[in-house]
C-alpha angles and dihedrals in degrees: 000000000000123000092244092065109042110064094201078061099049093057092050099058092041095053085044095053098053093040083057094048098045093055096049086056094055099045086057120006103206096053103108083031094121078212084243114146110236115230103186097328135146111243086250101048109083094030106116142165127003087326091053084050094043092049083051103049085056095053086045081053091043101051106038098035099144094054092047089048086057090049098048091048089049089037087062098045096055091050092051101038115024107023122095 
């Protein structure tokens, strides 16, 4: 079954996504930088594209580590024990 039609998927992949991206943010802090030089911009404001989504699932990750570390440990309970 796709991803776009099962919830429990959904959040997986969701939860998967912004753990990545995180960590790729992490491993080397300029990666989903465009290289464009801000001139009075807000940090979200030239971030466009995969790389833009990408750039905020890590702050998401940044910023609210301890609750997507709770959703990755019952993500992956629910994948060993309860899912089908």
């Amino acid at each position: 079954m796709f991803a776009i039609f099962n919830f429990s998927s959904i959040l997986l992949l969701l939860t998967l996504m912004i753990c990545t991206c995180t960590y790729l943010r992490e491993l080397r802090p300029t990666i989903f930088d465009a290289g464009k030089p801000r001139e009075n911009k807000r940090a979200h404001e030239d971030r466009d594209g995969l790389v833009g989504f990408c750039w905020k699932l890590s702050r998401i990750g940044e910023r609210l580590s301890p609750f997507v570390s709770v959703a990755c440990v019952m993500m992956s309970l629910h994948v060993l024990f309860f899912k089908e």
